[in-house]
C-alpha positions as CSV (number, residue, x, y, z in Angstrom):
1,X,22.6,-16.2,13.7
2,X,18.7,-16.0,14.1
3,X,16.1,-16.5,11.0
4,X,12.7,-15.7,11.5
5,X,10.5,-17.6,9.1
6,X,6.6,-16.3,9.1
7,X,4.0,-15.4,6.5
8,X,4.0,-12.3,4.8
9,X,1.0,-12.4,3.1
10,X,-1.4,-14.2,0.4
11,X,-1.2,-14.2,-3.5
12,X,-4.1,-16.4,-5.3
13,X,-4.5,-18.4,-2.4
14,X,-0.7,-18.9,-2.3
15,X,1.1,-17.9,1.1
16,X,3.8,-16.2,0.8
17,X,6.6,-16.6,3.5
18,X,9.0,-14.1,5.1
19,X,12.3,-14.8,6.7
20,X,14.1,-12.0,9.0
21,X,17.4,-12.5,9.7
22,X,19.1,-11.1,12.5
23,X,23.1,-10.8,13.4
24,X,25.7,-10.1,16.0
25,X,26.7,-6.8,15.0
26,X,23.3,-4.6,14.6
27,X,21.9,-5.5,11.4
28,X,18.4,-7.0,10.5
29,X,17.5,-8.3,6.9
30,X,13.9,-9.6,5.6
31,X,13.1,-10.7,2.4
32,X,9.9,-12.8,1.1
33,X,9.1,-15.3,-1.2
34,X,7.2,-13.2,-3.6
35,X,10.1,-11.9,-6.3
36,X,12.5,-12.7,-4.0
37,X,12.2,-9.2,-2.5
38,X,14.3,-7.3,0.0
39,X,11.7,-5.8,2.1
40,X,13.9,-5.0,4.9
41,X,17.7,-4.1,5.6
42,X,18.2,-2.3,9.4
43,X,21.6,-1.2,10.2
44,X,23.2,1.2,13.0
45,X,24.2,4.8,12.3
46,X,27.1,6.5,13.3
47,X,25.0,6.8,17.0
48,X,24.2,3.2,16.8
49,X,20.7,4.2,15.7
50,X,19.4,1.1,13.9
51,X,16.9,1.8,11.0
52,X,15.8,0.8,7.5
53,X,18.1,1.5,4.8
54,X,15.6,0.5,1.7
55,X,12.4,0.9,0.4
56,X,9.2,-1.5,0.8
57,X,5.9,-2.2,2.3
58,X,4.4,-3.9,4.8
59,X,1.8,-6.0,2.5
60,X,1.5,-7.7,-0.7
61,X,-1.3,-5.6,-2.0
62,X,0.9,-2.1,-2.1
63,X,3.9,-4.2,-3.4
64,X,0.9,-5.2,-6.4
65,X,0.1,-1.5,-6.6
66,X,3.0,0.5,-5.9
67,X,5.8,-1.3,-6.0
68,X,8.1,0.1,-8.7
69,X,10.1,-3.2,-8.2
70,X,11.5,-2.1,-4.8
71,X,13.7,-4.6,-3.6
72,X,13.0,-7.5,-5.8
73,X,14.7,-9.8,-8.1
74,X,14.6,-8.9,-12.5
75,X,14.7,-11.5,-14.7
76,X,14.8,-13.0,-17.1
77,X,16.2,-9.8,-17.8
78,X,16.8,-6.4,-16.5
79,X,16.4,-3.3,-18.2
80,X,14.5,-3.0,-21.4
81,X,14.6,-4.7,-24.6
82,X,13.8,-3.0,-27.9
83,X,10.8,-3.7,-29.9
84,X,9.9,-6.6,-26.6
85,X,12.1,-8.6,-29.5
86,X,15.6,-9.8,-30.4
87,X,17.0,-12.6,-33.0
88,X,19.0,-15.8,-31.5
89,X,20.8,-18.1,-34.0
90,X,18.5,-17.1,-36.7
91,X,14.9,-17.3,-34.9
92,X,13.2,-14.2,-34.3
93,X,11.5,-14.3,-30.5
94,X,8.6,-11.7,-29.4
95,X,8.3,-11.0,-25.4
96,X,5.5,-9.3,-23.7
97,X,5.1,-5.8,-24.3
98,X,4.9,-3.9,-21.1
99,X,6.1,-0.6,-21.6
100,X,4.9,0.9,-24.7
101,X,6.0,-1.1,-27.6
102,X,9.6,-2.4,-25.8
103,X,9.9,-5.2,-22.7
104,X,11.0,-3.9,-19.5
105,X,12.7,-6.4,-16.3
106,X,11.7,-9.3,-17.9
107,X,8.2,-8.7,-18.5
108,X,4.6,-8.6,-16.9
109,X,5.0,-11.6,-15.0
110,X,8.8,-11.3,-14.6
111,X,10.8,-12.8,-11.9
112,X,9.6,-9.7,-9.6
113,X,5.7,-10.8,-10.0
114,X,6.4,-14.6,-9.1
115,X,6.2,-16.7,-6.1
116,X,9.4,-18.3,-5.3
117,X,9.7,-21.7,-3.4
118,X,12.3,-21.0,-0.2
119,X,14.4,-22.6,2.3
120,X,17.3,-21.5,4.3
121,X,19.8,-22.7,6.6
122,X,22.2,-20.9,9.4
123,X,25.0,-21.6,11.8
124,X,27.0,-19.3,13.9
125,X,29.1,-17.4,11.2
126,X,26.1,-16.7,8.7
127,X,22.5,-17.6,7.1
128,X,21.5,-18.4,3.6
129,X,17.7,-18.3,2.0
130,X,17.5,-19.8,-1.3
131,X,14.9,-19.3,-3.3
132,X,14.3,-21.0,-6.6
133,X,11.9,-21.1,-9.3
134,X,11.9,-22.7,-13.2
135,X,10.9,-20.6,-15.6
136,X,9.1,-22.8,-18.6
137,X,9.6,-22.4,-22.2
138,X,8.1,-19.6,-23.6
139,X,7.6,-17.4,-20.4
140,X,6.9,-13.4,-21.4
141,X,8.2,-14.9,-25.0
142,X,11.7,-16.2,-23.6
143,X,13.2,-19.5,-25.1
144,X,14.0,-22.8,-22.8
145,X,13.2,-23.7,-19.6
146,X,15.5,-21.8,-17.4
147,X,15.9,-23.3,-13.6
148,X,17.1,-19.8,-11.4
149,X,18.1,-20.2,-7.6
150,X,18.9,-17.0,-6.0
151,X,21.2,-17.2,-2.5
152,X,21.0,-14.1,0.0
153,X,23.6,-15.1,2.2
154,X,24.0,-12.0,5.6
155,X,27.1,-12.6,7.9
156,X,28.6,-10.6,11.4
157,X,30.5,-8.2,9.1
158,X,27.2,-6.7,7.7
159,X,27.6,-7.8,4.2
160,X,24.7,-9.4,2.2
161,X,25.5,-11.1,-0.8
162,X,23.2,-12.1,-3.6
163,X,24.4,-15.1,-6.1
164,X,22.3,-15.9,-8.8
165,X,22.6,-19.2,-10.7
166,X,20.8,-20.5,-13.7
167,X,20.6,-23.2,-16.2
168,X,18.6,-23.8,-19.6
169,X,17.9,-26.7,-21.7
170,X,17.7,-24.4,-24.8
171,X,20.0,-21.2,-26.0
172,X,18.4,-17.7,-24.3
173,X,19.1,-14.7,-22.5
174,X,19.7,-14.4,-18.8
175,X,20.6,-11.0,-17.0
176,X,19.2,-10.8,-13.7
177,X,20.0,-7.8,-10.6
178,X,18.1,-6.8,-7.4
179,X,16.3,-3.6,-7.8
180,X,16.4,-2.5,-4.1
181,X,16.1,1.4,-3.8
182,X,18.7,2.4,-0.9
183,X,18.3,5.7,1.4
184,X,20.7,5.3,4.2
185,X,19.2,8.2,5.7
186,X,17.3,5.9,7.7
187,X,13.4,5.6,7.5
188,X,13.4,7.5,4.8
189,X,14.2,11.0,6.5
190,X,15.1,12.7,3.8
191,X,16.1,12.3,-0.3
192,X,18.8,10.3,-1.4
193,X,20.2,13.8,-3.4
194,X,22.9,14.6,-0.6
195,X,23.6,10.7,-0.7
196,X,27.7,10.6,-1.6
197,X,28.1,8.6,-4.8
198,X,31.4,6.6,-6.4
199,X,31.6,4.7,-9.2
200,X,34.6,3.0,-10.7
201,X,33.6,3.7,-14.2
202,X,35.5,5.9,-17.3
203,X,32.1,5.8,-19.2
204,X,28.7,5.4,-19.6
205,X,26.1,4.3,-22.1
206,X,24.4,6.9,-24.1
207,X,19.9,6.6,-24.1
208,X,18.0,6.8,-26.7
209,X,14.0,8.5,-26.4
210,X,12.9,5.1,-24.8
211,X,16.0,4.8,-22.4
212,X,17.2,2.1,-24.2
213,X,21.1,2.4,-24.7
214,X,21.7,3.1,-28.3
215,X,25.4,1.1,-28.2
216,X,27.4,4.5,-28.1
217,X,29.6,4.7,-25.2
218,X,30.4,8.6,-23.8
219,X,33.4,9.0,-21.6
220,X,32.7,10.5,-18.2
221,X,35.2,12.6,-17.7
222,X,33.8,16.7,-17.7
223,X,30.4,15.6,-17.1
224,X,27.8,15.3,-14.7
225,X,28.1,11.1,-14.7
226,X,31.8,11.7,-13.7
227,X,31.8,9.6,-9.9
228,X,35.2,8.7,-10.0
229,X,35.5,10.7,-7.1
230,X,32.9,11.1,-4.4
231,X,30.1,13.2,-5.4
232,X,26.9,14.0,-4.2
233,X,24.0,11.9,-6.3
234,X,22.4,15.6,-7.0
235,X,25.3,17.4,-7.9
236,X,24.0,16.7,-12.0
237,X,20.6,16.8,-11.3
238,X,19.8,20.6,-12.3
239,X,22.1,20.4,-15.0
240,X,21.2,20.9,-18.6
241,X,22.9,17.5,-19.6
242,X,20.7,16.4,-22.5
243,X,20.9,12.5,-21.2
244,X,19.7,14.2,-17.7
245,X,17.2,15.7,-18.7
246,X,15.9,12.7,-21.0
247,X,15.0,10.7,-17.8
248,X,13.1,13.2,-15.8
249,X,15.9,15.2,-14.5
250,X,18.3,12.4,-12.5
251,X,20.3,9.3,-13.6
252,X,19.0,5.6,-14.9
253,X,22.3,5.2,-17.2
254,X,24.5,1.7,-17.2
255,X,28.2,2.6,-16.4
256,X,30.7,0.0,-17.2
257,X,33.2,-0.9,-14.1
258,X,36.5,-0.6,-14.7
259,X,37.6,-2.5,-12.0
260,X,35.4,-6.1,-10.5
261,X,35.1,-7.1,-6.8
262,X,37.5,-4.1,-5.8
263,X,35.1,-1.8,-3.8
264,X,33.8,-0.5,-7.5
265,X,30.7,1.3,-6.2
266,X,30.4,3.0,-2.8
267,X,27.2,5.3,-1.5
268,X,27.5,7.2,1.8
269,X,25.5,9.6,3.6
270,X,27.7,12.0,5.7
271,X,25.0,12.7,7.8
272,X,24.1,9.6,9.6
273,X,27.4,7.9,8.8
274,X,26.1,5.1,6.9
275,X,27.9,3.5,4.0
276,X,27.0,1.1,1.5
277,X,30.0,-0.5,-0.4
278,X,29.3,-2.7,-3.4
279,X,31.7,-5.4,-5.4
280,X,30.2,-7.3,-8.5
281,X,31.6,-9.8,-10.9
282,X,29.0,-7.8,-13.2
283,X,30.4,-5.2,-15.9
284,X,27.9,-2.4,-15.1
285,X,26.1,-1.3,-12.9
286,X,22.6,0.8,-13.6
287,X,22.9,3.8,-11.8
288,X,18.8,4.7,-11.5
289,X,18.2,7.9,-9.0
290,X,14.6,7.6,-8.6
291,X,13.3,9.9,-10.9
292,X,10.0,8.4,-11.6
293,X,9.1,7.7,-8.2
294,X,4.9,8.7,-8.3
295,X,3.7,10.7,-5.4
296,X,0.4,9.0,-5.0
297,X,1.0,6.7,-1.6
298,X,3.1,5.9,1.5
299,X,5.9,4.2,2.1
300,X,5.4,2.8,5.7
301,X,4.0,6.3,6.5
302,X,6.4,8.6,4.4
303,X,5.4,10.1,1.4
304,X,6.6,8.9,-2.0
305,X,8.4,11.3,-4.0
306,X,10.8,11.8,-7.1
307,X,14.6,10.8,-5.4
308,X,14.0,8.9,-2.4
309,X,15.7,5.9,-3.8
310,X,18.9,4.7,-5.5
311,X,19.0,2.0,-7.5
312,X,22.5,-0.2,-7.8
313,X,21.8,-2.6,-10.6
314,X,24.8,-4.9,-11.3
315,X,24.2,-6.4,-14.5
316,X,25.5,-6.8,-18.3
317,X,24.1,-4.1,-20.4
318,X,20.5,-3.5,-21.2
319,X,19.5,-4.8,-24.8
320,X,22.3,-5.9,-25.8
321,X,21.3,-8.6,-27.4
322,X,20.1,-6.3,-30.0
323,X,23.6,-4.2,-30.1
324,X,26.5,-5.9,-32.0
325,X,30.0,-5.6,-30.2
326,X,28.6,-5.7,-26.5
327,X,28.5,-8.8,-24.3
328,X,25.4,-9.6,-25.0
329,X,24.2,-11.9,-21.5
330,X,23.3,-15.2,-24.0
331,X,23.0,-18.2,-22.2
332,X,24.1,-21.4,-23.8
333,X,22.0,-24.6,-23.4
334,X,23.4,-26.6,-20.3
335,X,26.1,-23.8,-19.6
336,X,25.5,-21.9,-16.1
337,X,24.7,-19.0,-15.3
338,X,26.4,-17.4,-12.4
339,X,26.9,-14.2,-10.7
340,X,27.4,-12.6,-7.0
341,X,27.3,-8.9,-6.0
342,X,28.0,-8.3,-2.4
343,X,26.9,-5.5,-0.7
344,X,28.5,-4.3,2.5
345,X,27.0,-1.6,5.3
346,X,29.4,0.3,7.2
347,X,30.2,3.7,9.0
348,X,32.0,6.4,7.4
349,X,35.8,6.5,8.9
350,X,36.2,9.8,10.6
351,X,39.7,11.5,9.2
């Protein structure tokens, strides 16, 4: 198994170091140190055509302008929270406001604006890059000093798998996904609306005006969020679903799994062949279709637009924290945090 370590780029005089990794069967992967992002993932299609399968740049100055948190790691936590302020044991916290008057993925400086110290290590069956960072007391309004390590582990069978671990010497709240945008059109061809979609889920979480899930669950079944079975990602998007029309005509909903690390979530495009299968320990997965994707710059030479991504965000729930009678992602003082989503890329069996 190859690694490539180089430099990326420069943050406040800070380098910032890129690692490629390359394995036997076709299949390139590069992340960097700053948030942990996925900048990179090459894989054949059904012609053994090897392209890019995600969204990024090329240089830290457009991830600082246009990122839209393409490919990196959210934290402390993902989603929004409302009011940027929730109650634990009694002791009301405030985080940093960043959109409007809520907290969104953990903040300004959230884990996705952050430089991570890295290492990595391979042999002939896989790699590993491990990045860690600890978070002080206080960051973006977040109690205790919260140590995180995140492991992106790529081996022959094409599968990446992220696990995130975490520890804090006070009570707080941890929920933390990758926010890599997937196309597996390759290169960005074409939108991600004839992208195959299934989701082992029986229901999803209603939205209120600020996207924030109001704690209502709605089952799926006769409606447009109903991927049980295959369906393509744009088959709801003209609808006149009111929660479809709330986020700018798409998806950017949490569905609760029914089922964990059982090939819950799996996104295939029938044209080059490519699938993407995903298995989680999570209990949702945020479902976001790229809806606000801005049109005002390139994306290694194609142009932006609305649906050229989807989002797979294994988490807990958004806000729940602030929603009685959900799991609501606390972290205990001294207790670990620990989850894994693994992500596999694969060809479409013909029938």
């Amino acid at each position: 198994m190859e690694v490539i370590e180089d430099v990326f780029g420069e943050i406040d005089g800070k380098m910032v170091k890129s690692y490629t990794v390359k394995n036997g069967a076709g299949m390139e992967f590069t992340c960097i140190e700053y948030g942990c992002i996925i900048t990179k993932i090459i894989v054949p299609d059904k012609d053994g055509v090897k392209e890019n399968v995600v969204l990024g740049f090329d240089t830290i100055e457009e991830y600082k302008d246009h990122s839209q948190y393409f490919g990196a790691v959210i934290g402390r936590t993902s989603g929004r929270i409302k009011n940027a302020a929730f109650t634990l044991d009694g002791k009301a916290y405030t985080l940093a406001k960043n959109e409007g008057g809520n907290s969104l993925h953990g903040g300004i400086d959230g884990f996705h604006n952050l430089v991570w110290d890295s290492s990595y290590e391979s042999n002939s069956s896989g790699a590993r890059i491990t990045f860690t960072y600890k978070s002080p007391d206080g960051e973006e309004g977040f109690p205790g000093e919260l140590d995180m390590q995140v492991i992106y582990t790529i081996n022959d069978a094409n599968e990446l798998i992220i696990s995130y671990r975490g520890m804090s010497d006070k009570k707080t709240v941890v929920n933390v996904t990758n926010h890599s945008y997937f196309n597996l059109s390759g290169n960005l061809k074409r939108t991600v609306l004839s992208h195959e979609l299934r989701v082992k889920s029986d229901r999803f979480l209603e939205l209120d005006s600020s996207f924030i899930p109001t704690g209502k669950t709605i089952p799926v079944e006769n409606t447009v969020f109903d991927f049980r079975k295959s369906q393509e990602v744009g088959h709801g998007i003209d609808s006149n679903d009111p929660q479809i029309e709330l986020v700018g005509g798409g998806y950017d909903h949490p569905f609760l799994l029914t089922t964990n690390n059982q090939n819950e979530i799996c996104l295939r495009d029938p044209e080059s062949g490519r699938m993407l299968q995903v298995e989680t320990d999570e209990p949702c997965v945020v479902v976001y279709s790229g809806n606000s994707l801005e049109t005002d710059f390139q994306i290694r030479g194609v142009q932006s637009q609305k649906h050229l991504g989807i989002c797979l965000e294994t988490q807990a729930p958004p806000n729940m924290i602030n929603t009685p009678g959900f799991p609501s992602a606390i972290l205990k003082a001294n207790e670990v945090y620990s989850t894994r989503t693994k992500y596999t890329f694969a060809l479409i069996e013909e029938k």
